[in-house]
C-alpha positions as CSV (number, residue, x, y, z in Angstrom):
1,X,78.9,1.0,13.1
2,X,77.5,2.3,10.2
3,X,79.3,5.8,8.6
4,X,75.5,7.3,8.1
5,X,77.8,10.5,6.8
6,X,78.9,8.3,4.1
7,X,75.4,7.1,2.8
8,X,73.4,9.2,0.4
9,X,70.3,10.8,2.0
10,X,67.2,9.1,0.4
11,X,68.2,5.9,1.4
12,X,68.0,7.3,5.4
13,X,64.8,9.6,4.2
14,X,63.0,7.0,2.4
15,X,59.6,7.7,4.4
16,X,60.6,11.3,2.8
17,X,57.3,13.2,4.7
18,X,60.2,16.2,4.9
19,X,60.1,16.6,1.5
20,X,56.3,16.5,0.2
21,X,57.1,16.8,-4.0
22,X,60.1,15.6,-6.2
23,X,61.0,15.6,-9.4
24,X,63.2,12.6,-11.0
25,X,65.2,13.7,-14.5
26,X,67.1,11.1,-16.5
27,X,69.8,12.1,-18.3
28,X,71.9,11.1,-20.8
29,X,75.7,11.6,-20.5
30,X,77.6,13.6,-23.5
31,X,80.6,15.0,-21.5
32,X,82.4,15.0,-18.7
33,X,80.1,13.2,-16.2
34,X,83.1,13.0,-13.7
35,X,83.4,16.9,-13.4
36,X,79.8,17.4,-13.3
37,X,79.3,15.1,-10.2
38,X,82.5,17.4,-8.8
39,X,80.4,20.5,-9.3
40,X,77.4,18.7,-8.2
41,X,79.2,17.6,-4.6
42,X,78.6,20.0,-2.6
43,X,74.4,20.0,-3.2
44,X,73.8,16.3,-2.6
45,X,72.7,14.9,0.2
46,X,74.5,12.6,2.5
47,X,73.6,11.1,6.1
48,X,70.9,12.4,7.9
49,X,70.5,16.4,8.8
50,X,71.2,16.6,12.8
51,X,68.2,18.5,14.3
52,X,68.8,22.0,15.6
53,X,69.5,23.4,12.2
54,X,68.7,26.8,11.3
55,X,65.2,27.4,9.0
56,X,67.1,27.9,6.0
57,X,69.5,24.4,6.1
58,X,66.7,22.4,7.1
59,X,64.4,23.3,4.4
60,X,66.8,23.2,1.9
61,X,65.6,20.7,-1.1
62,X,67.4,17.3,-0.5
63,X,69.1,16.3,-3.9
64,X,70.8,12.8,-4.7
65,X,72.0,11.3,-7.8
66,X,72.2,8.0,-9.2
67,X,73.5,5.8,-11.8
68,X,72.6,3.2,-14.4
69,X,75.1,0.6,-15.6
70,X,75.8,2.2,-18.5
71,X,76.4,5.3,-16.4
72,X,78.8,4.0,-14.2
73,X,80.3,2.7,-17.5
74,X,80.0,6.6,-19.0
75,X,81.8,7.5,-15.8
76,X,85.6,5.5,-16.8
77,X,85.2,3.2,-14.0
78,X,87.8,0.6,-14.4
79,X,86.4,-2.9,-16.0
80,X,87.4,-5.0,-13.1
81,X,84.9,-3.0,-10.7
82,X,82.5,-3.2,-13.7
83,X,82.6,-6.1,-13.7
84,X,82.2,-6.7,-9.6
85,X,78.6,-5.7,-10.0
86,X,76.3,-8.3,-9.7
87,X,74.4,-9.4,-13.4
88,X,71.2,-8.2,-12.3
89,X,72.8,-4.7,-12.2
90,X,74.8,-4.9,-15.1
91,X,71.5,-6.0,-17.5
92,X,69.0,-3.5,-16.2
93,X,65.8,-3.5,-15.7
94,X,64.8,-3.8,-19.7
95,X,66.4,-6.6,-20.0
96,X,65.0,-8.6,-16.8
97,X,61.6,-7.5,-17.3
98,X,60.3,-10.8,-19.5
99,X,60.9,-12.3,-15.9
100,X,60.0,-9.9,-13.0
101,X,56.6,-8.9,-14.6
102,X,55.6,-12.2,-16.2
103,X,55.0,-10.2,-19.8
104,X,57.9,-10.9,-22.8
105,X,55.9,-8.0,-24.6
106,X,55.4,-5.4,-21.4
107,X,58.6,-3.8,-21.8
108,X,58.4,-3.1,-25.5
109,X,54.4,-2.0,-25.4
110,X,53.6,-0.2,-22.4
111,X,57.1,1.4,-21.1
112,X,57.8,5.6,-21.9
113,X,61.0,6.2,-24.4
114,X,63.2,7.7,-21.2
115,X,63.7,4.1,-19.4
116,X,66.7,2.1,-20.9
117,X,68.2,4.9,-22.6
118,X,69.8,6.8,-19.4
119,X,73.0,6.9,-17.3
120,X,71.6,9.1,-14.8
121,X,68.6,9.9,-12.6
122,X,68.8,13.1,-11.1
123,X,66.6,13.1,-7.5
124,X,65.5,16.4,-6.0
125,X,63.0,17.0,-2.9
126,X,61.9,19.9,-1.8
127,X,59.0,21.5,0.5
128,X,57.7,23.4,-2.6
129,X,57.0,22.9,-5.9
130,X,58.8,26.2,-7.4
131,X,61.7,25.0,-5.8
132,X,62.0,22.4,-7.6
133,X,63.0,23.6,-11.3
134,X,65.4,26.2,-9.6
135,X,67.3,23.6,-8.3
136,X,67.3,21.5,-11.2
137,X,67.9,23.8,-13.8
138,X,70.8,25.0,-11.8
139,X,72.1,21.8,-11.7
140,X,72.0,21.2,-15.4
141,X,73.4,24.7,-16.4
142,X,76.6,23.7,-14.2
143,X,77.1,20.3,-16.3
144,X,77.2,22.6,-19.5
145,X,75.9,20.5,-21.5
146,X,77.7,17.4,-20.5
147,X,74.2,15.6,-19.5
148,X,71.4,15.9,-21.4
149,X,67.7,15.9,-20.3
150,X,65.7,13.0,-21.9
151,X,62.6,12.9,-19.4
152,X,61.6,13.7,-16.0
153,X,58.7,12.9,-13.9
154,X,57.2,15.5,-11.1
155,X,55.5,13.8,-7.8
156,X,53.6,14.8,-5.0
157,X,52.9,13.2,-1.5
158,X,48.9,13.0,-0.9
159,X,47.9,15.0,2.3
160,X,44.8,14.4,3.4
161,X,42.0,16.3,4.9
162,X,44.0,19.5,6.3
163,X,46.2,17.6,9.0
164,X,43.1,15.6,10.4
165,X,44.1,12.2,8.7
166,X,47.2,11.2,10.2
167,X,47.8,7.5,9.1
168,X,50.6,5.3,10.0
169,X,51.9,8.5,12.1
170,X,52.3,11.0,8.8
171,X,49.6,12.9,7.3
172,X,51.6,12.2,3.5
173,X,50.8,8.8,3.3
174,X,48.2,8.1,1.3
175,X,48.2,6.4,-2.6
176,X,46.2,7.0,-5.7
177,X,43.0,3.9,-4.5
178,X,43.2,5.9,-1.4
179,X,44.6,3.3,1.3
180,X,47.9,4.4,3.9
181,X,51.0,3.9,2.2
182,X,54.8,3.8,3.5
183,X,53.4,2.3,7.0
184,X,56.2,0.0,7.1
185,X,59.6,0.2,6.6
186,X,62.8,-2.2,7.6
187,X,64.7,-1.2,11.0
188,X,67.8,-1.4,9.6
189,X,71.3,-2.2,12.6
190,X,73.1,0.7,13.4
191,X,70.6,3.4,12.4
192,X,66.8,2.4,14.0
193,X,66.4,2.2,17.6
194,X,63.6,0.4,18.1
195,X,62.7,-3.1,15.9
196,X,59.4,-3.6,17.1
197,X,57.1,-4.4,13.9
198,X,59.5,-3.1,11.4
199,X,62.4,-5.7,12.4
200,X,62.8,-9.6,12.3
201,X,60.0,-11.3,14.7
202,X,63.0,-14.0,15.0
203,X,63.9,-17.0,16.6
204,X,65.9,-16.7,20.0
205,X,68.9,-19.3,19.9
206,X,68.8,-21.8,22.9
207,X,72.0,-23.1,24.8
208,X,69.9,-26.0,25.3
209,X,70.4,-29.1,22.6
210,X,67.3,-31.1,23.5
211,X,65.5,-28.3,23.5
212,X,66.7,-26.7,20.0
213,X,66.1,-30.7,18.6
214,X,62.6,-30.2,19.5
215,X,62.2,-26.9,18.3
216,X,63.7,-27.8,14.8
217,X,61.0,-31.0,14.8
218,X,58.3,-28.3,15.4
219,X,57.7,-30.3,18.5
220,X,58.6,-27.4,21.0
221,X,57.9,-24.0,19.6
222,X,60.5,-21.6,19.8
223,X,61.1,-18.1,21.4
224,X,61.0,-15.7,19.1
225,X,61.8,-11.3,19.7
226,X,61.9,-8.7,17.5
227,X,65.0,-7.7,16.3
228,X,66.6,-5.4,14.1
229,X,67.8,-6.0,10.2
230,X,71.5,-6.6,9.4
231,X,73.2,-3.4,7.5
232,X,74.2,-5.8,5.0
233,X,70.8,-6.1,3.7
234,X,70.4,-3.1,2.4
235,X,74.1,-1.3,2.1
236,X,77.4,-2.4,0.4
237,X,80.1,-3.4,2.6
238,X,78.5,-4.7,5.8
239,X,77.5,-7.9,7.0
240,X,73.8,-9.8,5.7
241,X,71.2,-11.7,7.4
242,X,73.4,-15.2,6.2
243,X,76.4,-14.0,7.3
244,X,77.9,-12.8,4.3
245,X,79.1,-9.4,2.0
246,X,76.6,-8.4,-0.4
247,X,78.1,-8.8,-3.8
248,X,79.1,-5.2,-5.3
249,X,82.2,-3.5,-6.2
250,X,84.6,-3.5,-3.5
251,X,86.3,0.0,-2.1
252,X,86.2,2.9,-3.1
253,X,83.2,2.3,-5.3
254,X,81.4,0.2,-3.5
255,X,81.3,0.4,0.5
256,X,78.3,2.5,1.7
257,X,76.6,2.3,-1.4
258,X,72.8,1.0,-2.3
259,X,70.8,-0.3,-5.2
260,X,67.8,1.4,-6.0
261,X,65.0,0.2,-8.2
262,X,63.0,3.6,-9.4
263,X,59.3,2.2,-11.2
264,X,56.9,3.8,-12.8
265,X,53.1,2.5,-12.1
266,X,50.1,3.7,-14.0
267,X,47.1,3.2,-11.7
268,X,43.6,2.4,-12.5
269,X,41.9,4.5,-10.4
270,X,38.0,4.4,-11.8
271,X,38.4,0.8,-13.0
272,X,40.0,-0.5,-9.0
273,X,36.7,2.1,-7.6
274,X,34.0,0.3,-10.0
275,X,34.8,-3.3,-9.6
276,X,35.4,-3.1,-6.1
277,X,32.0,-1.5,-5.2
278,X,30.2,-4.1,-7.9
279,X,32.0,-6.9,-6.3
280,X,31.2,-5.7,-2.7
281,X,27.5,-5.6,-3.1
282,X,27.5,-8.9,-5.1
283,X,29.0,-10.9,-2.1
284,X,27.4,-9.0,0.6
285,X,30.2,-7.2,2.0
286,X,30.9,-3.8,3.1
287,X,32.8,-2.0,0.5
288,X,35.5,-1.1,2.5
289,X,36.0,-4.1,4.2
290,X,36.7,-5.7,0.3
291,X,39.1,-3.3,-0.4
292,X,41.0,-4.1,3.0
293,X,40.9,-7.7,2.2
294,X,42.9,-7.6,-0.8
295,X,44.9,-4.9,0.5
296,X,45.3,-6.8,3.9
297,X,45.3,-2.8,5.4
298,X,42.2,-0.8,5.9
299,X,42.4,2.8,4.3
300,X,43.7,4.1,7.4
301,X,46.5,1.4,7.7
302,X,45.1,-0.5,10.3
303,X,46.3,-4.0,9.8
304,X,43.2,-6.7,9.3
305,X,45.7,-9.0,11.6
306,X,45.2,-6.6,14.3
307,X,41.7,-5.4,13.7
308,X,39.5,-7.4,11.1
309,X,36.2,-6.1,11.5
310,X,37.3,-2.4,11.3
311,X,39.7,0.4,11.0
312,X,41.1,1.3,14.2
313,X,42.6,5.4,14.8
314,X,44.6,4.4,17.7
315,X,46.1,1.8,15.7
316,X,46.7,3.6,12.5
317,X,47.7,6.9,14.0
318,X,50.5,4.9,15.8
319,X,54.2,3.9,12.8
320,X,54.6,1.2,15.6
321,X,51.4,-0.1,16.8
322,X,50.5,-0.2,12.8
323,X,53.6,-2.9,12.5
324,X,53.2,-4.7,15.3
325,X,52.2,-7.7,14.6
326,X,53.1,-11.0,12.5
327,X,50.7,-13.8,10.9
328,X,51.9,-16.9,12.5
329,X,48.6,-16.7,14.9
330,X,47.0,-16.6,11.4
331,X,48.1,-19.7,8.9
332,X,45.0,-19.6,7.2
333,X,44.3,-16.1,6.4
334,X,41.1,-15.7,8.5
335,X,41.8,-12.0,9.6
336,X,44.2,-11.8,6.8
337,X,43.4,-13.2,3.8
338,X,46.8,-15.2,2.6
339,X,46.3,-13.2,-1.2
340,X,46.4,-9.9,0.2
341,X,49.0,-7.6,-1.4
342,X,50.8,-6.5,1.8
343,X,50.5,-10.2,3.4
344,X,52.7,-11.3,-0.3
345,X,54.9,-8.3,-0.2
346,X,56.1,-8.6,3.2
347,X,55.1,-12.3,4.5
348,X,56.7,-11.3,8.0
349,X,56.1,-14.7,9.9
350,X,53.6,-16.0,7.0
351,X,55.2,-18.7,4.9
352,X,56.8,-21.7,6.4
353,X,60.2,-21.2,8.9
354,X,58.9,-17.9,10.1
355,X,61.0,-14.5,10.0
356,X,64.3,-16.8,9.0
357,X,62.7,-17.2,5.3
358,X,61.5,-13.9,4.6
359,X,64.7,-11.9,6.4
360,X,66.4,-12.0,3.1
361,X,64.1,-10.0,1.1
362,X,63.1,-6.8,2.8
363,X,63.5,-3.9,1.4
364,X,63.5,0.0,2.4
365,X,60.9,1.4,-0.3
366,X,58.7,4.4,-1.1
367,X,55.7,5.2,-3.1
368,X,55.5,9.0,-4.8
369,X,52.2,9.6,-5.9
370,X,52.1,11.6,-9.7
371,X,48.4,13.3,-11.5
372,X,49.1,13.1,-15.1
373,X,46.1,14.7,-16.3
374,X,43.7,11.9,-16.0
375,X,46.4,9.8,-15.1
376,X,47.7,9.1,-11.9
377,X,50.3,6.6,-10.2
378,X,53.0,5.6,-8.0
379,X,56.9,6.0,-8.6
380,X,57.6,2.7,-6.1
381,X,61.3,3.4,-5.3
382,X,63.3,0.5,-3.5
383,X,66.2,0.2,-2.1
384,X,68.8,-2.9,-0.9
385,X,72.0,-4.4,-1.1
386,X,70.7,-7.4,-3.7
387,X,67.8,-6.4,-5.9
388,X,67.9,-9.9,-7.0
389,X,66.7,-11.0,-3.3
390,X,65.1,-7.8,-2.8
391,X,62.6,-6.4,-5.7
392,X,63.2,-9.0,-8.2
393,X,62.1,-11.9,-5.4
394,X,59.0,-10.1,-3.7
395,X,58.0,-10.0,-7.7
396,X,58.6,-13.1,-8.7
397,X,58.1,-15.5,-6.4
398,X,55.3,-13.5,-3.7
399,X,53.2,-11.3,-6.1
400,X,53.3,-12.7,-9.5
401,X,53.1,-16.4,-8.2
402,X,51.7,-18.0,-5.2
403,X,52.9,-20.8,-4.6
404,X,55.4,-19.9,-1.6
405,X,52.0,-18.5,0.0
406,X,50.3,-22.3,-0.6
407,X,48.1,-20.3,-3.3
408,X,49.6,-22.3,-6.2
409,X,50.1,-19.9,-9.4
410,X,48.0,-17.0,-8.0
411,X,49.2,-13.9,-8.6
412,X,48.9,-11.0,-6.6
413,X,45.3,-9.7,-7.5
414,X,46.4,-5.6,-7.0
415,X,49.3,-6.1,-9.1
416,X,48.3,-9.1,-11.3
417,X,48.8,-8.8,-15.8
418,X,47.4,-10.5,-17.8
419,X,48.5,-14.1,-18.2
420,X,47.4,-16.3,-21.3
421,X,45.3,-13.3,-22.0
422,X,43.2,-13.9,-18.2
423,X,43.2,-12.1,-14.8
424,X,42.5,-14.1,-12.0
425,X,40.1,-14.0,-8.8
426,X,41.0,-14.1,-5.2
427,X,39.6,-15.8,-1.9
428,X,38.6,-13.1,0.1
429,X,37.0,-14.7,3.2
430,X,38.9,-18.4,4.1
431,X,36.0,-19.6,6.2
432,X,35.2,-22.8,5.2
433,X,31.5,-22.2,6.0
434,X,31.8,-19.1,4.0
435,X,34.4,-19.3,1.3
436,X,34.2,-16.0,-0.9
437,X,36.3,-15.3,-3.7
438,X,36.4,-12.1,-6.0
439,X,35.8,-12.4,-9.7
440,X,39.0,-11.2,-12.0
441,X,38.4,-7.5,-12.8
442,X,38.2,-6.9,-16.2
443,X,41.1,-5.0,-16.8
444,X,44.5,-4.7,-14.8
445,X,44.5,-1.9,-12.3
446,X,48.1,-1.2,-12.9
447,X,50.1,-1.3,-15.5
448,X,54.3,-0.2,-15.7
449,X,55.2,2.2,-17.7
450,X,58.6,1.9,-17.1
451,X,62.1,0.6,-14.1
452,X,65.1,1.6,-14.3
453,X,67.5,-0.9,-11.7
454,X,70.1,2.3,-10.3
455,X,73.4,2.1,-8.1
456,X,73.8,5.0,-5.9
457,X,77.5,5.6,-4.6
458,X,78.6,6.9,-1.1
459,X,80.3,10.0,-0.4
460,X,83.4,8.7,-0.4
461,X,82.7,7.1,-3.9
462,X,81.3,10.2,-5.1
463,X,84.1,12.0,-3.9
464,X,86.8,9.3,-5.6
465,X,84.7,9.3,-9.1
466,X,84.8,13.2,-9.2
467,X,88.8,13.4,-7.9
468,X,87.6,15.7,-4.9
């Protein structure tokens, strides 16, 4: 069984509709960072907070901490469990970039001076915003100087129309374009009781070896349940969908830890309104029913693979009726078009061999909304065991190529850069008697302003680092 006391709370609070606004600070170590993460023991967050808890506990803003390569490094860990992270980790996010966003150049022209340069990202929610600063302020004063501030970024879930817009079972759920956000997350062994939609829509082994011959031909088609995701997906330490450890440090430092991948998106918000209404009226189609077919989600989360021709409140008001379904009773993206951003980040059944292909690559993740003065965003927080299978796979290989989709190099058209100095257009509707594709906006409608990859220890790893 999973120790859930051991894991650090944002990992189990991902969804995070407790805490409605954060702020992330990176910081730079100049000291002591063992003793500070001793002082700082007591405040963070670990396991989830059992219900019945008086007002004051369970408001109390949820605080976690977590380190860059170089911070573990700033931290004296000894080179042989340096060196027992795996080389995705131990390069960062800078350095990987040329590959998971297609750009060489990205990296060095559109990324803010605070990513690259950290050891450690200081993550606090709370119910209010005041709260905020008074817990992070504190925080700092008790390092005494041995981190330094070098950015920070404030965020703020989205509620929506005074409780009346409940999508995907939350009323904080909704993005900067507008549409649902957070509907799905994994259902991870050991801490989700029921799989249905968020687990693995997996085969069901047969004792019968005709029958599994048949099955393997494509002959006989299999049974297939949902079922929940191994531990070892997403935490160091336990067992993974192919049988094996995820590759980390081993104990103390490792077991019961996580890697997180923390992104900043600039989004487009006028540019993604304008095209889509110009491109709506030029094909004939309703406005919202384009943006739900490259989203694959109407606004309100209703999946087009459950309801194509319109949003559905029963549906979307439901976490589990939102996720239940797959697309193997839709190969050829007819309710679904086989581009659509969700259909590329989480395939589910979608790409050939089912569940078993895409069961390696799920991640638990979570998108903070930010208002910049006329900017606005996403921080798109991940977290697994492998950001290698995880976020770096879902990037390279589902949204900025298409080939594992049968879509050859198309990338994903939400999160598409330029490529040989072009954007590229998307088929919208697959019907062969009415083939419609959406011209390439005319500027991306997001663009990264900065990743950081992060390790996050476990108490116990805490505790060990900080000699409590």
């Amino acid at each position: 069984m999973i120790e859930l006391g051991e894991v650090q709370g944002n990992v189990l609070h991902a969804y995070g509709t407790d805490f409605p606004v954060a702020r992330y600070v990176h910081l730079r170590v100049e000291g002591d960072a063992r003793a500070v993460l001793a002082h700082w023991m007591p405040q963070i967050s670990f396991g989830r907070r059992p219900k019945g808890l008086p007002a004051a506990e369970k408001l109390r803003p949820h605080v976690n901490v977590a380190f860059t390569y170089a911070g573990v490094e700033a931290l004296d860990v000894d080179r042989s469990l340096l060196h027992a992270f795996p080389e995705d980790f131990r390069q960062g996010a800078r350095a990987r970039s040329r590959d998971v966003d297609g750009d060489p150049d990205a990296a060095e022209r559109d990324w803010e001076e605070n990513f690259g340069g950290g050891h450690v990202l200081l993550i606090v929610h709370a119910h209010e915003e005041a709260e905020l600063g008074d817990v992070v302020e504190e925080l700092l004063a008790e390092s005494g100087g041995a981190l330094v501030r070098i950015g920070e970024q404030d965020t703020a879930l989205i509620q929506r129309k005074e409780g009346q817009d409940e999508s995907c079972g939350t009323l904080y759920s909704r993005e900067p374009f507008g549409f649902a956000d957070g509907c799905s997350q994994p259902s991870v062994a050991h801490i989700d009781d029921d799989p249905t939609g968020d687990g693995l829509h997996a085969r069901v082994p047969t004792r019968s070896k005709g029958r599994q011959f048949l099955e393997d031909l494509g002959v006989r088609r299999g049974r297939r349940e949902w079922r929940q995701i191994r531990a070892g997906e997403f935490l160091l330490g336990y067992v993974s969908e192919d049988g094996r450890h995820p590759e980390g440090p081993p104990a103390p430092l490792g077991p019961n830890g996580t890697f997180m991948v923390y992104r900043k998106i600039e989004q487009n918000v006028k540019g993604f309104n304008e095209h889509m209404d110009a491109e709506a009226d030029r094909l004939g189609m309703r406005r919202e029913e384009l943006r739900a077919r490259v989203l694959g989600r109407w606004r309100d989360g209703t999946p087009l693979s459950l309801s194509p021709d319109k949003p559905d409140p029963a549906i979307a008001i439901s976490r589990e009726r939102a996720n239940h379904f797959d697309y193997s009773d839709d190969p050829d993206g007819r309710k679904c078009p086989l581009g659509a951003h969700v259909r590329r980040t989480n395939p589910r059944n979608g790409l050939p061999g089912g569940a078993e292909v895409t069961m390696r690559h799920r991640i638990i993740r979570r998108g903070m909304p930010y208002h910049e003065g006329d900017k606005r965003g996403l921080l798109f927080i991940a977290y697994s065991a492998s950001i290698k299978q995880g976020f770096e796979t879902i990037q390279r290989l589902w949204c900025l190529d298409g080939a594992a989709l049968g879509l050859g190099s198309e990338p994903d058209y939400l999160l598409q850069q330029r490529r040989d100095g072009k954007l590229s257009d998307m088929v919208v509707n697959h019907d062969p008697d009415n083939l419609q594709r959406i011209r390439p906006p005319r500027e991306p409608f997001v663009t990264v302003r900065g990743c950081e990859y992060l390790f996050l220890p476990s108490r116990r790893a805490c505790a060990w680092l900080s000699g409590r």
